[in-house]
N, C-alpha and C positions, 0 to 999 in steps of 0.2 A: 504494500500500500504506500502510496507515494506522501510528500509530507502535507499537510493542508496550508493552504496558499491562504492570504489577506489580497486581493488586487493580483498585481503580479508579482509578488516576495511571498518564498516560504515561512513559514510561521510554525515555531517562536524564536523569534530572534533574539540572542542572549540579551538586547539592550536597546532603547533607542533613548540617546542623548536630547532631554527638552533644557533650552538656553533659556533661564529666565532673566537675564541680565549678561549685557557684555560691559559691564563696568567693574572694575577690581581696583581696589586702592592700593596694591601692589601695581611693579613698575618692572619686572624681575627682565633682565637682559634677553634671558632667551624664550620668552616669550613675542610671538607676533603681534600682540596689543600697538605696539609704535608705529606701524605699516597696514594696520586695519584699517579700511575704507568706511567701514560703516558707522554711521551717527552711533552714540553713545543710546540707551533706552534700556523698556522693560516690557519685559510681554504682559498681554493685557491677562487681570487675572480669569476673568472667564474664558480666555484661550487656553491659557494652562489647567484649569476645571478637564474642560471640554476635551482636551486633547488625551488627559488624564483617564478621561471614562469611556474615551474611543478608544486607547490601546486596551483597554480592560474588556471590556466586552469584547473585541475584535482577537482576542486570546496575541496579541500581538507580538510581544516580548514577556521575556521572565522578570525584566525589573527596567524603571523608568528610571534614567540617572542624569541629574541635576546640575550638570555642566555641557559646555561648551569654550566658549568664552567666560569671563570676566566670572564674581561669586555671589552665586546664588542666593546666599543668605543674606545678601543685601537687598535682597528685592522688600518692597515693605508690606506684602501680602506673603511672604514667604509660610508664617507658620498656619496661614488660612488653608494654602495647597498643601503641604501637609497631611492636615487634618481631612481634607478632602480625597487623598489619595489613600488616607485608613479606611475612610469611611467606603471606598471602592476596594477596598482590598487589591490596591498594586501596590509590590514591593517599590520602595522606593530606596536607590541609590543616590546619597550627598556626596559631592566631590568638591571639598574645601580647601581655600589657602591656611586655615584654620587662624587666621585672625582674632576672629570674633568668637573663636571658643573661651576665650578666659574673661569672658563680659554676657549681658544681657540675653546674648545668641546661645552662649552654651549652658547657661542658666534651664532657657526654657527647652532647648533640646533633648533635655533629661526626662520629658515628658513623651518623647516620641521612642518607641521602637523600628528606629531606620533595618530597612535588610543591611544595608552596607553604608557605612564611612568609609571616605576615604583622604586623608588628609596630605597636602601636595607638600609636604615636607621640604622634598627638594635639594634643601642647601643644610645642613645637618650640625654646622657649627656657625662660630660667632664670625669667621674669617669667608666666607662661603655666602653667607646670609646678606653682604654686602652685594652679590648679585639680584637681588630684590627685588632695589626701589622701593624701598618700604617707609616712606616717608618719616623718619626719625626714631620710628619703632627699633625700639631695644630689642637682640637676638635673646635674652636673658627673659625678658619680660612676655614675649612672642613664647618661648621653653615652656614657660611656667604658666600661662595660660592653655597651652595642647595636653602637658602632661597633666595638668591638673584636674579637667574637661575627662579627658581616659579616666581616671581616678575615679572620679563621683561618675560618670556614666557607669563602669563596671562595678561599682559596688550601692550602683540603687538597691533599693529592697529586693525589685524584680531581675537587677542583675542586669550581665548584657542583653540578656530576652533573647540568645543567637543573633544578632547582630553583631557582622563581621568589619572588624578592623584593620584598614592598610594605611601603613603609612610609605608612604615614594620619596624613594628615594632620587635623585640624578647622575645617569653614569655618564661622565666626562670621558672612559678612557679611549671613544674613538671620537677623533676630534672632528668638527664640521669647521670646514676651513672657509668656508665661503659666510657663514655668519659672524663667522670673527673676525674677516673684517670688516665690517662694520661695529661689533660689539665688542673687541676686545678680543683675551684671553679667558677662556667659561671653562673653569675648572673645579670642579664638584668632588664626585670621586674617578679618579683619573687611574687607579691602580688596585691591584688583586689585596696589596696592603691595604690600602684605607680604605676596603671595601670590608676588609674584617675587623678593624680598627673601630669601624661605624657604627658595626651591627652589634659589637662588641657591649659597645659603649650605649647605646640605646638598647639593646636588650638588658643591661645594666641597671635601666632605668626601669623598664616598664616592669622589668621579675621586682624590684623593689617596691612599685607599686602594687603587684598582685601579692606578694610574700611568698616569695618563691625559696623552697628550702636550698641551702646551698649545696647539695648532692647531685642536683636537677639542672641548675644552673652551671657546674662545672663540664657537664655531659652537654649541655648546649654550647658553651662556649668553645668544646672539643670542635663539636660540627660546623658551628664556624668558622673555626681554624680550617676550613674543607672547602672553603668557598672561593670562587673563582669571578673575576670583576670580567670574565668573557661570555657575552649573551644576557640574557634575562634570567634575575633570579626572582623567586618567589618566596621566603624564608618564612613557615609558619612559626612563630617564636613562643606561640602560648594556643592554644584551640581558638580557633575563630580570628587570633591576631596576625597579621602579615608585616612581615618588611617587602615593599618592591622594588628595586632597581627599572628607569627608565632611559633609557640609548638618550642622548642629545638629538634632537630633531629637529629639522628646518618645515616643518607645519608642510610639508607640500612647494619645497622651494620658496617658501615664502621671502628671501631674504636674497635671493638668485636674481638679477637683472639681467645676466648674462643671456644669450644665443644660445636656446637649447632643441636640439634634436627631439620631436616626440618619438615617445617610446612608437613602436609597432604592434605590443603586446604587452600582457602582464597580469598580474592578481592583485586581488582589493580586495579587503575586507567589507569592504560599501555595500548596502544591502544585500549583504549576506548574513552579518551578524550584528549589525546594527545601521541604523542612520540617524539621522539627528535634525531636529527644530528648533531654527533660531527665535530670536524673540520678535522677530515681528512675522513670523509663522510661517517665512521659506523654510520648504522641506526640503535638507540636501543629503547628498549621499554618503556623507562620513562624516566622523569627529575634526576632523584634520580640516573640513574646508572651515577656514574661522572667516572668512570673507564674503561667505553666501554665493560663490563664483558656481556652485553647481545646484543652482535651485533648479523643481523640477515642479512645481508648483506653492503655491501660499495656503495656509489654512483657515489663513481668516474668511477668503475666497471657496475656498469648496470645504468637503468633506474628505478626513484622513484616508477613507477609502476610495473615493474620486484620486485624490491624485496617485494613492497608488496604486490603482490600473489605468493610470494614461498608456498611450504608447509606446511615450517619450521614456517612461519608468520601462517599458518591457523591452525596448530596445537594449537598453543599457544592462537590464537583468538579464535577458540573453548573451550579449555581447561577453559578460564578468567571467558568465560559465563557460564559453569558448576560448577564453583569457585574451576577448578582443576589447577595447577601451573605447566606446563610442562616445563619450564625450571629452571633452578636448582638455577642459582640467584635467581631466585624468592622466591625459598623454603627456602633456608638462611637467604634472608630481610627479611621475615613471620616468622623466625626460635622463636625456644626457648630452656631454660637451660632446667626446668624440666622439670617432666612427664604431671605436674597437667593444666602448662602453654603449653605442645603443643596440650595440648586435648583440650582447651578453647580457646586459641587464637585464631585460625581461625575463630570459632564460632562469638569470638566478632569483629574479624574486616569485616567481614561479614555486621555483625548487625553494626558498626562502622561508615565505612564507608556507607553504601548504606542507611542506614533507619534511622539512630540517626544524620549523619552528616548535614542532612539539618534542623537538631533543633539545632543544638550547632554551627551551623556556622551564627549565629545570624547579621542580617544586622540591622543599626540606623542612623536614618537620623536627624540629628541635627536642621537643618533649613528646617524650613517649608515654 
């Protein structure tokens, strides 16, 4: 039996990213916020309702997650949708700068059972944290608002409630030589040491907060003496807690003005396992477009299901499965300078992403 289809996408897709806000009061370098075309704003709240109880009924995705651009919890109906997404029974995914945990925000957040946090950590000390833009915010003060936020959220009465915690980390050590120059030197964790260094030191932190016996904690810190800053890791550090490691990424060449060769070919993740809605309700085909460059319809304009069975969407959903790129952002993120790189790139993200990513995207589970 084949999967059940919403329009022209299989369903359930692991996710689809609704943008309630591209405003962030971070400024962090490698972020494309500085080269974003689009006006500042907030989606309207009965788009985000609406949108909320069409993925729900339409059995669409496994969970609705709360970014795109800029951070969500700043939108000022933020804890209305929320409560409206309980009250429909859709898991909901928060993906936070986590700013506004050690204030008001994380206060009341103690009252929701999110599926998943996720907190964009990033930059993991006080020398690092300077890649931000974090308008005067102390790294020390920033610390002690996230870990503190963890702390009373895991030890409500109710506990985590299964609500799953990551916090992301940023892997520096293959460099993107085209956004620095423009941005500088973006060095994060750059090495297989201060990638154990890190995880060290913040698991450090969080077995302190849970009271983790020191028997437990020595056998973890073993393991990640085991860890390698090559590819993606996933580090369960406690049930339900995660460290992530993320590649340094250019959003989709975002930062590339150069002459680029489109690809011929290649694989995307774009409606396959997720797409995303920005806040003024262009529906595009990945996380990555932070520019709105590949809308395929608006939602304020039709219904979630109208646009996706346009055409224009089944084009493109055929196109993915043949690993042909029918729309033209597509063939610029996949692009390349020269000859040798646009005949071989496709090939390897092909091979990349579909067949090598589930060896390199390595999961460890610390406590047994």
């Amino acid at each position: 039996m084949g999967k059940k289809k919403f329009g022209h996408i299989e369903v359930p897709l692991k996710r689809v990213h609704i943008e309630l806000t591209n405003i962030c009061e971070f400024n962090c370098v490698f972020c494309p916020k500085s080269v974003m075309k689009r006006p500042p704003g907030y989606m309207d709240t009965a788009l985000a309702k609406r949108l909320i109880t069409e993925l729900k009924e339409g059995e669409v995705c496994e969970k609705a997650t709360l970014h795109v651009m800029g951070e969500p919890t700043l939108h000022k109906d933020f804890f209305e949708i929320l409560k409206h997404a309980a009250k429909e029974k859709m898991d909901i995914g928060l993906t936070t700068n986590g700013a506004g945990l050690g204030g008001e925000v994380g206060r009341r957040l103690l009252e929701h059972d999110l599926h998943q946090i996720d907190v964009s950590l990033q930059t993991p000390n006080a020398e690092s944290f300077k890649l931000r833009g974090a308008g005067g915010r102390a790294f020390e003060d920033y610390l002690e608002g996230i870990l503190g936020f963890f702390s009373s959220y895991m030890k409500r009465p109710q506990g985590g409630s299964g609500t799953i915690f990551k916090f992301r980390f940023l892997n520096t050590l293959f460099r993107n030589r085209t956004m620095e120059k423009k941005t500088g030197r973006i060095k994060v964790i750059s090495s297989t040491k201060e990638l154990r260094e890190t995880f060290k030191l913040w698991a450090k932190r969080i077995y302190d907060i849970l009271e983790i016996p020191e028997e437990k904690r020595r056998s973890a810190m073993k393991r990640i003496g085991k860890l390698s800053a090559l590819g993606w890791n996933v580090v369960e550090v406690y049930p339900g807690v995660f460290f992530e490691t993320y590649v340094l990424d250019d959003w989709g060449r975002a930062s590339d003005t150069d002459s680029l060769r489109d690809a011929w070919a290649g694989y995307c993740f774009g409606m396959r396992d997720h797409f995303s809605v920005l806040y003024n309700g262009d529906l595009v085909l990945c996380c990555q477009d932070f520019d709105g460059s590949t809308a395929v319809g608006n939602l304020k304009e039709s219904t979630l299901l109208e646009v996706l069975s346009s055409e224009e969407v089944k084009s493109i959903v055929e196109g993915f499965k043949r690993y042909r790129l029918v729309h033209p952002y597509c063939r610029r993120c996949l692009g390349s300078r020269s000859l040798a790189s646009w005949l071989v790139k496709p090939i390897v993200s092909v091979l990349a992403l579909k067949t090598f990513k589930p060896l390199l995207y390595r999961t460890t589970r610390l406590l047994d």
